[in-house]
C-alpha positions in Angstrom: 26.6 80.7 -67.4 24.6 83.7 -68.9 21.8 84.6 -66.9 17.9 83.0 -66.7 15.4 83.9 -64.4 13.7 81.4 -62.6 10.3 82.3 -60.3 10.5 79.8 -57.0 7.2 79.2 -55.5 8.0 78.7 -51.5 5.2 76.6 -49.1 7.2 79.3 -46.7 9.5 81.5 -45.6 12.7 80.1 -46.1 14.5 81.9 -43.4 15.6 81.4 -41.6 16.9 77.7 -42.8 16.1 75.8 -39.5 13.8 73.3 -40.5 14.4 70.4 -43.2 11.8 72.1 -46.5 12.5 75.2 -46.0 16.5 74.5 -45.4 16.7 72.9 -49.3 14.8 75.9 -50.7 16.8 78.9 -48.7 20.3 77.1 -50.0 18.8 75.8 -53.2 18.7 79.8 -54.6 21.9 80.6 -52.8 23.1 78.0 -55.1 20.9 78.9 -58.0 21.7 82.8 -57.8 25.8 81.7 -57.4 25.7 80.0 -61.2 24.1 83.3 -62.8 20.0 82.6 -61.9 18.1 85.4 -61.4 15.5 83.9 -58.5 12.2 85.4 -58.1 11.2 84.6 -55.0 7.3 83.9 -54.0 7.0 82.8 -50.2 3.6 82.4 -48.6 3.7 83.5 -45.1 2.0 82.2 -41.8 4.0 82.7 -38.3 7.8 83.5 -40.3 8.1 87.3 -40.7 9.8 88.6 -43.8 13.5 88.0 -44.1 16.0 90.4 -45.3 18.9 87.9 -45.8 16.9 86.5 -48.6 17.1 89.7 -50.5 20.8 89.1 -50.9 20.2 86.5 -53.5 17.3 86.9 -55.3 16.4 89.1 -57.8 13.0 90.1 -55.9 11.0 88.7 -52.8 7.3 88.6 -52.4 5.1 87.5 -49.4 1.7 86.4 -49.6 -0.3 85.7 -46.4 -1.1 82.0 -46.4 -5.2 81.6 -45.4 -6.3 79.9 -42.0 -9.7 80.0 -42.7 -11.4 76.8 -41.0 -13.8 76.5 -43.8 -10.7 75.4 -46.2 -11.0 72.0 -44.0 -14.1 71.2 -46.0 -12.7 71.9 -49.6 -12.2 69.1 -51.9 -8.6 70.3 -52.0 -5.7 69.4 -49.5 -6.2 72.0 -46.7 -2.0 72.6 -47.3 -2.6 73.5 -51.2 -6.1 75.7 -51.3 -4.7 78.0 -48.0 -1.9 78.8 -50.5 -4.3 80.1 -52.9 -3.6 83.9 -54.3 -4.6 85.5 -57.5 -1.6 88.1 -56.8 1.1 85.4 -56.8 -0.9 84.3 -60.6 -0.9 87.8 -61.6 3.3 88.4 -60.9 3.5 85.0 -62.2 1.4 86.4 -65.5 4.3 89.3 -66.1 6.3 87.2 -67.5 7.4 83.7 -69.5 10.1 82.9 -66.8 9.7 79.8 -66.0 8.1 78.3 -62.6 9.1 75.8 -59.7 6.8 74.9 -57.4 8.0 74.1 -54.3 6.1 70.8 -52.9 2.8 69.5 -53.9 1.9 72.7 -51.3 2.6 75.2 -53.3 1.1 73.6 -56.7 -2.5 75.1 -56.5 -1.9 77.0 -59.9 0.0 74.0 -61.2 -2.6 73.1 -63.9 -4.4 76.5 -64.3 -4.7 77.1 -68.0 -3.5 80.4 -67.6 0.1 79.2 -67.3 -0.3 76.7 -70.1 2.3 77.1 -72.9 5.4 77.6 -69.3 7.8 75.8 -68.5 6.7 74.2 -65.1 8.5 72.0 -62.2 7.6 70.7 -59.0 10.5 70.2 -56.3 8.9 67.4 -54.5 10.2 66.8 -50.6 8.0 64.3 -49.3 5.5 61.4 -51.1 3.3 64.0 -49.4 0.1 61.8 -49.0 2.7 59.0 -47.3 4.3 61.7 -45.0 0.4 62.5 -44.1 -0.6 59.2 -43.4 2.5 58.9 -41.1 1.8 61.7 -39.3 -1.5 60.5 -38.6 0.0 57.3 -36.8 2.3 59.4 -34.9 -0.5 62.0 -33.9 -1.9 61.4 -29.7 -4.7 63.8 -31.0 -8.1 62.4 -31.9 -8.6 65.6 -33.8 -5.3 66.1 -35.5 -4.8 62.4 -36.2 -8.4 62.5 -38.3 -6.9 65.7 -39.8 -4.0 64.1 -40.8 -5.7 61.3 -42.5 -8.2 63.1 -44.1 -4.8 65.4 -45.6 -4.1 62.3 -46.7 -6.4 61.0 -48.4 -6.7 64.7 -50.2 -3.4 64.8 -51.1 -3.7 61.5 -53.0 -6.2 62.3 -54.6 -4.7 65.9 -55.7 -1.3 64.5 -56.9 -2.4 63.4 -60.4 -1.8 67.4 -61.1 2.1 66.5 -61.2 1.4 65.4 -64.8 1.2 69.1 -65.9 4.9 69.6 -64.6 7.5 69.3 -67.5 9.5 68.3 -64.5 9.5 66.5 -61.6 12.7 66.9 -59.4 12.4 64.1 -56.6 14.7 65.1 -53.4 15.9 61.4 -52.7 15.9 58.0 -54.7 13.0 56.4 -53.7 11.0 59.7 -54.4 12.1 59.7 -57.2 11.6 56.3 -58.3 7.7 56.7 -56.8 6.6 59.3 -59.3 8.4 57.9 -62.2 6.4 54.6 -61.5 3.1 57.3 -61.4 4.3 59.7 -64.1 6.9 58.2 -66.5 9.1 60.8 -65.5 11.5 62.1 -62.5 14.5 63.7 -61.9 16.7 63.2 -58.5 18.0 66.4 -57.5 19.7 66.1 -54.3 18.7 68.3 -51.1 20.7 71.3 -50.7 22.2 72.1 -47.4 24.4 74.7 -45.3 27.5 72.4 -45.6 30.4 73.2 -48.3 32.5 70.2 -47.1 32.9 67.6 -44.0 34.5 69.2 -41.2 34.3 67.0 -38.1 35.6 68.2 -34.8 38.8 66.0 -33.2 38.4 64.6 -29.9 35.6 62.6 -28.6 32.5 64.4 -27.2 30.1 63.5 -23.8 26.8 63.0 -24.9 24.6 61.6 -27.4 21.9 63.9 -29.4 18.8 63.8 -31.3 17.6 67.2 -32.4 14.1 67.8 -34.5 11.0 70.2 -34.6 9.5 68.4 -31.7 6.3 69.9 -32.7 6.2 67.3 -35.9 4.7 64.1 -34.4 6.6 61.9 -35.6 9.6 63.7 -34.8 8.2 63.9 -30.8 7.6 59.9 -31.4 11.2 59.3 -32.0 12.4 61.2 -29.1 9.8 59.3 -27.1 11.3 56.1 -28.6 14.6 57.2 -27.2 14.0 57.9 -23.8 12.1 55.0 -23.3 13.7 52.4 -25.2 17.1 52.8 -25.9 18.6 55.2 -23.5 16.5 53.8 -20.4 18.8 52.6 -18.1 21.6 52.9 -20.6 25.1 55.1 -19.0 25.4 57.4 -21.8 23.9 61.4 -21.3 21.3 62.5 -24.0 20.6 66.2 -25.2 17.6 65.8 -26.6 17.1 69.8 -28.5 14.1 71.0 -30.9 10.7 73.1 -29.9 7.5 72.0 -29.1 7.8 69.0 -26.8 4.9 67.2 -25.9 4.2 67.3 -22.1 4.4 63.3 -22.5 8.0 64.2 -23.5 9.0 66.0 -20.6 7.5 63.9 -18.3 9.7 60.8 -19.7 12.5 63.3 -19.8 11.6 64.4 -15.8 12.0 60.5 -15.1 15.3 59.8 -16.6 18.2 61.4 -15.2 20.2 60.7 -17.6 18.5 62.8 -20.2 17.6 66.3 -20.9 15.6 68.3 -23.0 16.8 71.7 -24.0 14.1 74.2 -26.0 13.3 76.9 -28.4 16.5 76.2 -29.6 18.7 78.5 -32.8 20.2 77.0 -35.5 23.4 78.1 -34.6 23.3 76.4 -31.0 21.7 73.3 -32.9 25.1 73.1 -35.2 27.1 73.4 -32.1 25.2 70.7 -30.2 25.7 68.7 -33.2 29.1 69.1 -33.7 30.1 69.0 -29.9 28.2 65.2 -29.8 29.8 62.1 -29.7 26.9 60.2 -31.0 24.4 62.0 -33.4 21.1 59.5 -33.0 18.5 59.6 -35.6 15.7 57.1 -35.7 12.6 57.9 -37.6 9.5 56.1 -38.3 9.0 57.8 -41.7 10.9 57.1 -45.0 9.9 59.6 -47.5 11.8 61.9 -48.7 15.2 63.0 -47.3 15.8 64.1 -43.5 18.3 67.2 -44.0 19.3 66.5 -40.4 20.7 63.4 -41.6 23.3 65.6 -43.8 23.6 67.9 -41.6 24.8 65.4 -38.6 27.4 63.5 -41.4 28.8 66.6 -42.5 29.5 67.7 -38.9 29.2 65.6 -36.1 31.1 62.6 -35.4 29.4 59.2 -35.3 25.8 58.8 -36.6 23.4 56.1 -35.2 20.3 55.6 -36.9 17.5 53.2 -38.1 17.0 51.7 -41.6 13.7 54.0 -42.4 16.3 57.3 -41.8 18.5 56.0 -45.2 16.4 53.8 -47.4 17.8 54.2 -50.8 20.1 57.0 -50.2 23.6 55.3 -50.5 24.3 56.8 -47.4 23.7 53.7 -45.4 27.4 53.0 -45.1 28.1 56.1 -43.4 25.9 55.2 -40.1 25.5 52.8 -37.4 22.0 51.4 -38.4 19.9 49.5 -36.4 16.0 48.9 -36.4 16.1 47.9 -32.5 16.4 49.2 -28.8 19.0 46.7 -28.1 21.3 46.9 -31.4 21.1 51.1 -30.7 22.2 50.9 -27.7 25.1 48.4 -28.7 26.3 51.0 -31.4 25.7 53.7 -29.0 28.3 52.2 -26.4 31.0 51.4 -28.9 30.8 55.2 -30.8 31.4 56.5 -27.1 35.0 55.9 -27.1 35.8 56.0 -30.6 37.2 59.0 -32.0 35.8 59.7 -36.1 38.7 60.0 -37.9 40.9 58.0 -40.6 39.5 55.9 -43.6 35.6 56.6 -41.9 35.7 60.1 -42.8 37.8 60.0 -46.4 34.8 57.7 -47.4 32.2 60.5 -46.1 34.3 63.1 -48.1 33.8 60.9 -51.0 31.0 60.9 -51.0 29.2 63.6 -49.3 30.9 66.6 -51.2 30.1 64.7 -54.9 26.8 63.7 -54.2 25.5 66.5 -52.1 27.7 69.1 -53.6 25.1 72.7 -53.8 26.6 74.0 -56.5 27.2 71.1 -59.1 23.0 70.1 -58.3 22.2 74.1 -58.9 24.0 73.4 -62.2 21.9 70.0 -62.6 18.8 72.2 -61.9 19.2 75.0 -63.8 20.2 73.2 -67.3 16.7 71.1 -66.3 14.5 73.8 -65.1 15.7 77.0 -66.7 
């Protein structure tokens, strides 16, 4: 393939890849740059420092400080899209007639300018965004974060009309996809990309059962809530529960159940390890948009996968898991993984389908003959 440029518009820094958005855009221009693209890489920074690892495989790297001013709150524009604001990301973007994806509705507040009229422009969307908003608001315990959340919301419903200046939309899962092609006419699936070439699951049978997340995320804090309390109360099987951020409702259900334990602040690399060293990867969530990379991650490398139905809507991944949409079914599915090693026919139909569908290098081809 002969080389294109492409300019990538990041919500963040993408390394490092620990957390689901920013995982599909780090590995997305490893990809990208391994089939000849020549990414230009725009990341708007707030808390992640710069990352020289990202240098490796992108034609250039900028940062651009991402605003916290409280006075964005009352803008008519999602608080996530106007704090990503910045006329020297429009003037790079200017220098050129490469062509642009925008990563997430976040990162679309020059979508529609008029100065870009005339470029190719896509959006990568990860989330129905206003949906993943108005879950977060039923998840939030905070009076003030759960009215932020809904106001977000409503905002970002409001704002997402501006996805009809893209020439592409590139949903990350099925039912994404089939969303904005109801909305728009038009959508592309281009799966999530990952850190995983192939499925390589350890032999043996492990001790525990996991659920890993940025505990920080409500909704992601829920879940582990829902675990503690409802499936593995009482239940003889360890959990390693492993993320950062825990409420301090968290640990005090953790404090009460001895068979559970919260580990903290964790790397990715001790996250892969917990995940591959589980018997029982468990994964409920109470929001279906999008994709959970997690989800790939755990099928890739761990053993047995236990989730509910909102964690695979649509994916064709449903086969692959244990799912269950209560306590009692969980638990059931939790018990009989224990002793089971993950081997034979379970894991040829994972290869199958895992390293065809989710294959990094084949969707940077699907991309790049879209995009570029």
């Amino acid at each position: 393939m002969s080389s294109k440029h492409l300019h990538i518009i990041s919500f963040d820094v993408p390394s490092p890849p620990n957390y689901g958005g920013v995982i599909d855009v780090y590995f997305k221009a490893h990809s990208l740059n391994a089939i000849g693209v020549k990414v230009h890489l725009h990341c708007f920074a707030y808390g992640r420092p710069p990352a020289k690892d990202l240098e490796a495989f992108c034609e250039e790297v900028h940062y651009y400080p991402r605003s916290t001013s409280k006075h964005l709150l009352f803008s008519t524009l999602p608080y996530v899209v106007v704090s990503r604001r910045n006329e020297e990301l429009m003037e790079r973007l200017l220098g050129d007639d490469h062509p642009i994806l925008f990563e997430g509705l976040h990162a679309c507040y020059f979508l529609g300018d008029p100065r870009l009229h005339g470029r190719k422009r896509c959006v990568r969307t990860h989330n129905v965004e206003h949906e993943y908003y108005a879950a977060l608001a039923k998840a939030e315990r905070s009076a003030f974060r759960k009215a932020y959340f809904v106001n977000e919301a409503r905002k970002l419903e409001r704002f997402e009309p501006v996805l009809s200046e893209a020439d592409h939309i590139l949903a990350i899962s099925p039912q994404d996809q089939a969303h904005f092609r109801k909305r728009f006419g038009r959508a592309d699936h281009v799966p999530a990309f990952h850190a995983c070439g192939s499925v390589a699951v350890p032999e043996g049978i492990g001790g525990f059962a996991l659920y890993h997340g940025a505990l920080s995320v409500p909704e992601n804090d829920l879940a582990a809530l829902y675990l503690v309390n409802e499936v593995f109360n009482g239940l003889d099987v360890p959990l390693k529960i492993a993320g950062s951020g825990a409420s301090s409702e968290l640990r005090r259900s953790v404090e009460r159940s001895p068979n559970v334990e919260l580990e903290e602040n964790v790397p990715t690399e001790r996250i892969h390890q917990l995940v591959r060293e589980a018997q029982v990867n468990v994964l409920p969530t109470f929001q279906g948009t999008g994709i959970k990379l997690k989800l790939l991650l755990c099928l890739f490398i761990g053993r047995h996968v236990v989730c509910n139905s909102a964690m695979v809507p649509n994916t064709g991944l449903e086969g692959l898991c244990a799912v269950h949409d209560d306590p009692k079914g969980m638990r059931l599915s939790i018990l009989a993984c224990m002793g089971r090693p993950a081997d034979g026919a379970t894991l040829e139909e994972r290869s199958r389908i895992l390293e065809t569908r989710f294959n990094n290098r084949r969707n940077a081809e699907h991309l790049a003959a879209l995009v570029c």
